[in-house]
C-alpha positions, 0 to 999 in steps of 0.5 A: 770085851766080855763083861757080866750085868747083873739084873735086879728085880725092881716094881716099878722103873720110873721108881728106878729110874729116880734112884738110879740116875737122879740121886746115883748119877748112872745114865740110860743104856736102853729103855724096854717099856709100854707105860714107864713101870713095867719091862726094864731099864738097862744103866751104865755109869762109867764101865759099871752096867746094871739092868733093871727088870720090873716085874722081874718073876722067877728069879728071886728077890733081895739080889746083890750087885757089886759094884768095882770102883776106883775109889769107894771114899768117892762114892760114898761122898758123893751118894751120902746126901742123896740116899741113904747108906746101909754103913760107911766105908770101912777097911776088910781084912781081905783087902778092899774097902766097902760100903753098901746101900739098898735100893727101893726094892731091896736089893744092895748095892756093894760099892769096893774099892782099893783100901784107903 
């Protein structure tokens, strides 16, 4: 199987590592660190993979993930309470239905899914 990962800039992975797998619920793939903070973090939730980069040089700030979901509805329910969301799942005219939200570093995290 052939995928894409995207990886995001991130200042610190035990700040990551909160936001990722305590409140998001994505499990640990591989973890590349000397002192918890630096190097990166490599997530998986479901067939949805991410890897965090801290310090991530060179490659800019501010990155977008999307993240292809059955159900955006589902997420949303589920990650409201837990961090905060950027605005509700809505309907596009191009046919999915979205919500995004920031993680601690800046980046959006694009949740899409089939329209409701």
């Amino acid at each position: 199987m052939e995928c894409a990962i995207p990886v995001l800039p991130a200042d610190d992975l035990r700040v990551a590592r909160a936001f990722y797998v305590d409140a998001l619920g994505f499990e640990i793939r591989f973890e590349a660190t000397t002192d918890g903070q630096t190097g990166l973090l490599g997530l998986r939730r479901g067939t949805i993979c991410l890897t965090l980069d801290a310090p991530m040089a060179g490659h800019g700030r501010e990155a977008c993930a999307a993240l292809e979901v059955e159900s955006a509805d589902r997420y949303y329910t589920e990650w409201r309470d837990r961090v905060p969301i950027r605005r509700p799942p809505r309907n596009e005219p191009w046919g999915a239905r979205t919500f995004d939200l920031l993680d601690p570093f800046g980046n959006t995290l694009f949740v899409m899914g089939p329209v409701a």
